[in-house]
N, C-alpha and C positions, 0 to 999 in steps of 0.2 A: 855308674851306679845311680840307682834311682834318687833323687833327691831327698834325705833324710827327713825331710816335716813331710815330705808323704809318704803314707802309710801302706806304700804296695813295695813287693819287688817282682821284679816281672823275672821271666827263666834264665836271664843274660844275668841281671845281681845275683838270683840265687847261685848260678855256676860259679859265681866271681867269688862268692860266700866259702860255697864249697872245696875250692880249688885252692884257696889263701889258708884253708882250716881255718877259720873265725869258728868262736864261739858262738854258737847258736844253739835253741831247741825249737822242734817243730809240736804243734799241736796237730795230728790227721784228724778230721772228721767227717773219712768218709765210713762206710759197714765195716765191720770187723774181718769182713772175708778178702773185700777190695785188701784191706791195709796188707793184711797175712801174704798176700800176693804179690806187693809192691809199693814199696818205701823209697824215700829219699836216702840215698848214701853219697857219703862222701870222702874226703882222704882220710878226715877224724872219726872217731865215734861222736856220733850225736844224738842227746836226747831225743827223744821219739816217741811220744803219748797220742795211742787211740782213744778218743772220744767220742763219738759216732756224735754225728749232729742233732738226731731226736733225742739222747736226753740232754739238750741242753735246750728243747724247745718250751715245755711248760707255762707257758701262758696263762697270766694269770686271768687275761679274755684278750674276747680278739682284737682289739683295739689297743695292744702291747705291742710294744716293735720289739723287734726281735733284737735290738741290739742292750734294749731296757733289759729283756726276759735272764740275757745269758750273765747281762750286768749284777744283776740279783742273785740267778743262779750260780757262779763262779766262789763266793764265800762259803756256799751252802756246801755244793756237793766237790768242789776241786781244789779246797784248801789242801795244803802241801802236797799235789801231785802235780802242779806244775811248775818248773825251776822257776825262782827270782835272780834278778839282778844279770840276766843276760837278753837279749832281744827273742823275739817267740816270733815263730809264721807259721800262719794258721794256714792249714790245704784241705782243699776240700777236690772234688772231681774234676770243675769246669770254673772254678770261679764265681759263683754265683752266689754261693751260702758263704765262703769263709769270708769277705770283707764286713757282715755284720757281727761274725763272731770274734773275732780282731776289735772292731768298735767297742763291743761288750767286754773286751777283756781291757782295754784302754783306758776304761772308765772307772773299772778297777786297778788303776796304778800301773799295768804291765807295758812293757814296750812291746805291743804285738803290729804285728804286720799280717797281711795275706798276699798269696802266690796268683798273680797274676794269670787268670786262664786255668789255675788248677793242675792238677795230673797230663790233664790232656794235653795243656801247651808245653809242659814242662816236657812229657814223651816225645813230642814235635819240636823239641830246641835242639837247634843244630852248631855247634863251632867249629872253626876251621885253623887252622894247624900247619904254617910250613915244615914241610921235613927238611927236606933240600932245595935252595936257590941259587944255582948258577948260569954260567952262559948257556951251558949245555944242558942243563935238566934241572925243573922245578916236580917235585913231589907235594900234594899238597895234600894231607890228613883230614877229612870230615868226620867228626863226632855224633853221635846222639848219648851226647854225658847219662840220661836217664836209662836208657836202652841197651847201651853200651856197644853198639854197634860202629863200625867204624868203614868209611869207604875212603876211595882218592879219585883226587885226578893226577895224572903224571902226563907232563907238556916237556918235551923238547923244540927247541927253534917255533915254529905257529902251530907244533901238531900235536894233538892232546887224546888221550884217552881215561874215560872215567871207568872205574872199577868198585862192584857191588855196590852202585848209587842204592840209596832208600827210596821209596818212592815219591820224595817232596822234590820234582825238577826241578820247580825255579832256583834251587837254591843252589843246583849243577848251574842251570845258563844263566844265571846271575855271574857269578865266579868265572865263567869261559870269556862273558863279554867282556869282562871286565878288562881281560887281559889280554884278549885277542887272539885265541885260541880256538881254533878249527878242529872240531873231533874227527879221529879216525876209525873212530870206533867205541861201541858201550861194552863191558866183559862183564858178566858174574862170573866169578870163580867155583859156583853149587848150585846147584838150585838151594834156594836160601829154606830156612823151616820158621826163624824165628820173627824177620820181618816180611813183610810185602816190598818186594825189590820193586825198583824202578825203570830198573833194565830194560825190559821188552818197551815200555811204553819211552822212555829217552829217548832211544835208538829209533825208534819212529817218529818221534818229535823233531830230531836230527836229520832224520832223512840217512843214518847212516849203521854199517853192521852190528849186530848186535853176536857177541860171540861167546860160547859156551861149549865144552865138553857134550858129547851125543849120550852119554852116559846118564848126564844127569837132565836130559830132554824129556825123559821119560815117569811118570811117577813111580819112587820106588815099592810103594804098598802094590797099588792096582793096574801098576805095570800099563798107565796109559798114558800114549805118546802125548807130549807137548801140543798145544794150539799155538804154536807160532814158530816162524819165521828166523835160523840160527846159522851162522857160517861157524864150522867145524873150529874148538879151539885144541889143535894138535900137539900133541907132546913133543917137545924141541923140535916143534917148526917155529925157530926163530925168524922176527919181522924187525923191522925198523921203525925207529919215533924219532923223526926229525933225526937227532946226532948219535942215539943211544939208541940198543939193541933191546928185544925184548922176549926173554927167552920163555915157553911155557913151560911147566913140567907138572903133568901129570903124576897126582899123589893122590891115589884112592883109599879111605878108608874111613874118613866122615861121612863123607858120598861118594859112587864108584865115578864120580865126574868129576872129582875135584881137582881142578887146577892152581897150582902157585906159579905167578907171573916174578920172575928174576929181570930186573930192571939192570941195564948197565950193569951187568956181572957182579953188582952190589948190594942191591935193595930187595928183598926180598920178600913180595906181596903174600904170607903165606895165606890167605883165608880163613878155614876154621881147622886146617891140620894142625897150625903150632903157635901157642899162643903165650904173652910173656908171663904169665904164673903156670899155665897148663898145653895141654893138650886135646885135640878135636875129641867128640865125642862119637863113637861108632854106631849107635843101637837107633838113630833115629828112623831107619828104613825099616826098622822089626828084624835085620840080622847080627847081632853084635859079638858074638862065638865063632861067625864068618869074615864079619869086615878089622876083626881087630886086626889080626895078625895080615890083613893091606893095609892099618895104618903104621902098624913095626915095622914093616919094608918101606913105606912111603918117609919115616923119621930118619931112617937111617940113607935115605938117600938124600936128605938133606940134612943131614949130620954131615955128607962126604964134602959138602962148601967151606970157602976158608971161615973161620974163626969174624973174621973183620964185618961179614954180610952183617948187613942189617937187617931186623926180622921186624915188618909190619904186618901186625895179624887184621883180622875182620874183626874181633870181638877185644874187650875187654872185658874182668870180672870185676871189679873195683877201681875208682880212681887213685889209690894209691898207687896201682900198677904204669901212670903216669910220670915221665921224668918232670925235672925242674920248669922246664919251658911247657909243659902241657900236651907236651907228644907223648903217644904207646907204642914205643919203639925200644928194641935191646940188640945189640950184637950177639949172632950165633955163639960166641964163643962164651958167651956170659950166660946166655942161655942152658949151655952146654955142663955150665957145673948149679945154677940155680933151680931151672924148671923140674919142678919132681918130674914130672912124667916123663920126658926126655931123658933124662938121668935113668929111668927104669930101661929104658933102649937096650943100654949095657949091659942089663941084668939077662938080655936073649928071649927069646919069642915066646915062651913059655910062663917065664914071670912074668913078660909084660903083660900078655895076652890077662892072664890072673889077675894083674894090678888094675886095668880096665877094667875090668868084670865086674871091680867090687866095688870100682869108683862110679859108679853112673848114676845121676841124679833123676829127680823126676822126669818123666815126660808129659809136656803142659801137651793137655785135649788140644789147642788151638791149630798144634806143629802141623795137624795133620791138613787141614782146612786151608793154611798158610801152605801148605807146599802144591797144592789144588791150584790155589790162585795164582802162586809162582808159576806154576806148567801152563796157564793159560786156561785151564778147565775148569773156571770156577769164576766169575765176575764179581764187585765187591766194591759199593760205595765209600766214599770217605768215611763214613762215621763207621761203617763194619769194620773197615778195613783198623781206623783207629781202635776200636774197643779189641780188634783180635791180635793189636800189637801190646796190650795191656801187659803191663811186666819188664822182667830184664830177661835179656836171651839166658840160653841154659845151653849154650852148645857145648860147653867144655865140661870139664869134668871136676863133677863136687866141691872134693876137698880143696886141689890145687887152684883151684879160681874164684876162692873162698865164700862158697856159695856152704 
């Protein structure tokens, strides 16, 4: 934790914040449309006031510092709409504006902070998460707590594979070296919609396969092949990792390429098919009266595992969906009576198919542009590449991933 007499927390405190449920509110001042699009959440409800930053500019000329302007402005225009007596962190985009308005709010008696790097760095905070550490097999969970996205690496004995990395590598070969781990390989389990995978680019960084379903090589709207370079990820053509097996299995019905990787007949990488409050969403290719009912056959055939699997999805929708230790992991069998949409399975092809239908949330303009750049067809600077991961995924469905 940041040192309490300074007045920042960078995205490591704020997760620390969020994760403990401490008592906080946040003040956004970024536009009203940014906010509506993407906020801070956490385990708890938390306060949460838009102030966009120009009305708190007012100047009364221009030789006002801005941290005097909001000091003044603050009694005038935002008496009783911001909580007293618990800590306040101002966010603003990038960091830039909210440390003076933090100052301005200090000066009027508040305990305010600002978020280090803003939105953007908070998007780009990454934690990392043992699942499993034995002789035989380390599992290792990577988060984007703001994003909700989730990847691994999974290393048996020196041999390691990373599955749906993001596209920030160092923070893959940071973690490999550390531990002396030799990749065998990079997987996406989809062609991803909601972030810029890091896949293609790893696997070249590595010098080593880059592996994926042929299915999802191709875009699903305009049906054009992949720009790069993929060895076939085959449906139960099990491989080896060091001690422990690793089985594929093809489950189409988010994407017709979807693979869940079955680690040591235990662990269960599911992707975006099955997730611990929901279920993958079908409509992001423009077919979802088509792919539902291959995500009802893909459910139930992993419903047919024991009870004991462990299910690691790709996404989360909330951090409350978090166990004690800060893992997003549930046994199938728990899964089996909690996740509504799984529980619809039961109901047979026809209800589910309906329950789908009605459940499906937006689709953000960006998926489509983001799955361009996934196929290779589309090139994309850092800063595009950040502003088009703007948001939390929406791969799941609505109501059960409490969106």
């Amino acid at each position: 934790m940041t040192d309490s007499h300074v007045p920042v927390w960078t995205p490591t405190d704020l997760h620390h914040q969020l994760s403990d449920a401490r008592r906080f509110a946040i003040l956004d001042v970024r536009n009203e449309d940014e906010f509506a699009q993407w906020t801070i959440e956490g385990r708890a409800p938390l306060h949460s006031l838009n102030i966009p930053y120009f009305e708190l500019l007012d100047l009364e000329d221009e030789n006002e510092e801005i941290a005097a302007a909001v000091a003044r402005i603050v009694p005038q225009r935002l008496q009783g709409r911001l909580p007293e007596g618990e800590p306040l962190l101002v966010v603003c985009a990038k960091g830039d504006t909210s440390p003076h308005v933090a100052e301005g709010l200090r000066r009027q008696g508040y305990d305010a902070y600002n978020l280090e790097g803003g939105m953007v760095a908070w998007g780009d905070h990454y934690e990392m998460r043992p699942i499993v550490e034995s002789e035989r097999l380390t599992i290792i969970q990577i988060s984007r707590p703001a994003k909700g996205c989730l990847s691994y690496v999974v290393a048996s004995g020196k041999e390691a594979l990373v599955v749906d990395p993001a596209r920030h590598a160092d923070r893959y070969t940071q973690l490999l070296a550390e531990h002396g781990w030799t990749v065998k390989a990079v997987i996406d389990s989809h062609l991803q919609a909601d972030h810029v995978s890091g896949g293609v680019a790893l696997a070249r960084q590595l010098q080593v396969d880059y592996r994926l379903h042929p299915y999802d090589a191709v875009h699903p709207e305009d049906l054009l092949p992949a720009a790069f370079t993929y060895r076939y990820l085959e449906d139960e053509a099990s491989f080896a990792l060091g001690e422990v097996s690793v089985r594929p299995l093809h489950v189409p019905g988010h994407t017709l390429g979807m693979v869940n990787l079955l680690v040591d007949n235990r662990y269960l990488l599911s992707g975006d098919t099955l997730f611990i409050d929901s279920v993958g969403r079908p409509d992001l290719g423009g077919r979802a009266e088509a792919w539902a009912p291959l995500l009802f056959h893909s459910l139930q055939r992993l419903l047919a595992l024991p009870d004991a699997t462990v299910v690691l999805p790709a996404h989360f929708g909330t951090m409350h969906e978090a166990d004690q230790q800060g893992c997003y992991r549930a046994s199938l069998g728990v899964l089996r009576e909690q996740n509504q949409g799984l529980r619809k399975v039961a109901a047979g092809e026809v209800a589910f198919t309906a329950y789908i239908l009605g459940s499906l949330p937006h689709h953000p303009p960006s998926y489509d542009e983001i799955r361009r750049v996934n196929a290779g067809l589309t090139q994309v600077d850092e800063p595009h590449a950040s502003e088009l991961e703007l948001g939390k995924n929406r791969c799941a469905l609505s109501r059960s991933n409490g969106e």
